[in-house]
C-alpha positions in Angstrom: 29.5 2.0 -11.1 31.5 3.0 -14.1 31.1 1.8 -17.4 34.3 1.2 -19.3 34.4 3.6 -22.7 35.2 0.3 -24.5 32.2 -1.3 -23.7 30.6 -0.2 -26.9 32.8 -1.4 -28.8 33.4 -4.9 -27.0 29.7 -5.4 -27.9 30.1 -4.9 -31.4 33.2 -7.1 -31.0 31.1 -9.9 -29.5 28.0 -9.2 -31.7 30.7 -10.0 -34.6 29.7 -6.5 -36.6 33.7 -6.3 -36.0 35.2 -9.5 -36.1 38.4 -8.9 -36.7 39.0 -6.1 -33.8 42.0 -7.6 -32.4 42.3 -4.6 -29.5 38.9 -5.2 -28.7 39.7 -9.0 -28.0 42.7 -7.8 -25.9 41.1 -4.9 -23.9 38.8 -7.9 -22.7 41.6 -9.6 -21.6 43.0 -7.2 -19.4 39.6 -5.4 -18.6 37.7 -7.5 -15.7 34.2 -4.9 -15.7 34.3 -5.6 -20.0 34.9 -9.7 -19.6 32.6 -9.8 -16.8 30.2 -8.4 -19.1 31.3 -10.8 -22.3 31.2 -13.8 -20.1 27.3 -12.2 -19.2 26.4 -11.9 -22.7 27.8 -15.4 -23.2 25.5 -16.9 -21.0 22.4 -14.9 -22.1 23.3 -16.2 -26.0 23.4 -19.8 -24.7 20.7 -20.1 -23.0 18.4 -18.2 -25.9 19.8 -21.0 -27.7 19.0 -23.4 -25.9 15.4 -22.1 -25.3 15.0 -21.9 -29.3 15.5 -25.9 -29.7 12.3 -27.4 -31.2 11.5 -30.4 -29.9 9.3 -32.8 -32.3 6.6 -34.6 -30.7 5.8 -38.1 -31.0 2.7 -40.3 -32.0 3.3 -42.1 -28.8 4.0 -38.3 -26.8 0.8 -37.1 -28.0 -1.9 -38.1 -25.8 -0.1 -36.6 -23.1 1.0 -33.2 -24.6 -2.7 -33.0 -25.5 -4.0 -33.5 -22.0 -1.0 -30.6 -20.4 -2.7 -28.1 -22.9 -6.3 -29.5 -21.4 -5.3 -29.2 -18.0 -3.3 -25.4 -19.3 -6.8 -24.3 -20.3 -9.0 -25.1 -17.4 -6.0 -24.2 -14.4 -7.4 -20.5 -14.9 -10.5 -20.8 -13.9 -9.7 -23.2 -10.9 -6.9 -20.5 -10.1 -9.8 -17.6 -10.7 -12.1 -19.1 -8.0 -9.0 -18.9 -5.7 -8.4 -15.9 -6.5 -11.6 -14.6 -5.8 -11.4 -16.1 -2.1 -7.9 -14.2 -0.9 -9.2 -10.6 -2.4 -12.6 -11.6 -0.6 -10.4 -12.3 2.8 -8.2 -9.0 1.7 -11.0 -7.0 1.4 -12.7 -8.5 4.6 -9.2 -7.7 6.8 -9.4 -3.8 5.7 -12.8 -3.5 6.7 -12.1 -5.0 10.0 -9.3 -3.1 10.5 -10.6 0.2 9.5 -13.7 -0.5 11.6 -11.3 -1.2 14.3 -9.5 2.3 14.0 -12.6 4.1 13.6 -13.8 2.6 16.8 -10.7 3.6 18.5 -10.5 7.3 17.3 -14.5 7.8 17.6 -15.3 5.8 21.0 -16.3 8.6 23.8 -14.6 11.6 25.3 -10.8 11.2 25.8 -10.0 10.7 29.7 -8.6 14.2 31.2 -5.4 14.9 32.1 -4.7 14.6 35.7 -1.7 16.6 37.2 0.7 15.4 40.7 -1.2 17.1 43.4 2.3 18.0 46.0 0.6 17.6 49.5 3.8 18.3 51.4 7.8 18.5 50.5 10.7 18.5 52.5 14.6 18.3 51.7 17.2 16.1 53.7 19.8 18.8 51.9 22.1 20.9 54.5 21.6 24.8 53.6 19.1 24.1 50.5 15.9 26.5 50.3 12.8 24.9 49.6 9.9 26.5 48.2 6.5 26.3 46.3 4.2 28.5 44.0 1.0 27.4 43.3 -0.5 29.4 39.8 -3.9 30.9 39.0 -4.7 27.9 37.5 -3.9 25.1 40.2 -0.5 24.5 38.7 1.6 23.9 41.6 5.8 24.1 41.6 8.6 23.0 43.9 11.9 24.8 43.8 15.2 23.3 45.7 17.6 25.8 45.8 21.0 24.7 46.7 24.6 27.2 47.0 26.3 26.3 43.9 29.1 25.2 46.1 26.9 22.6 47.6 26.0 20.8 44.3 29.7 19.2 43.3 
């Protein structure tokens, strides 16, 4: 995404280091990226403001803002013990699992590879040559050989 080459200035427009920039108010008017970003920073400012009310407590609010910052200071080690019990389980499901892998990769001789054996072959083809090569190894091949003519 592009930034708009006003967008600098905009800020220091909103930030009011230049108040009285009146083509910085009306490049926001006709730019949509810099009001979108105004109408961000807009938000941002009110809601830092609103976070930065002090409230004053009461004598009658006391007891129980006294008893949230009791139950604030023992939560963490309720929370710890809980804590301790899912890495316990976490650390419990990787064992298992790599026991379970090593098991798989380490458990006895792999099965061998067994090839087709070709007892017999026959074609129901008119005019196609049928034959077979066994190798030195036991490898064993069956060629059909049809007249070019014959295959479309």
């Amino acid at each position: 995404m592009n930034k708009c080459r006003w967008l600098s200035r905009v800020e220091q427009w909103f930030d009011a280091n230049m108040p009285q920039d009146h083509e910085a108010a009306r490049h926001v008017a006709t730019c949509a990226e810099c009001r979108a970003e105004v109408a961000l920073w807009r938000t941002l400012r009110s809601g830092a403001q609103h976070a930065a009310q002090r409230e004053t407590i009461r004598d009658a609010q006391f007891p129980a803002f006294m008893e949230g910052v009791r139950e604030g200071i023992e939560a963490p080690a309720t929370a710890w013990r809980w804590s301790g019990a899912w890495a316990f389980a976490s650390v419990a499901a990787a064992a298992l699992i790599t026991a379970g892998s090593l098991f798989a990769v380490f458990s006895g001789d792999p099965a061998p590879v067994e090839g087709t054996v070709v007892e017999s072959w026959s074609t129901d083809l008119e005019d196609a040559e049928v034959r077979q090569y066994s190798s030195e190894n036991g490898t064993q091949t069956v060629w059909v050989n049809v007249a070019r003519e014959d295959m479309w």
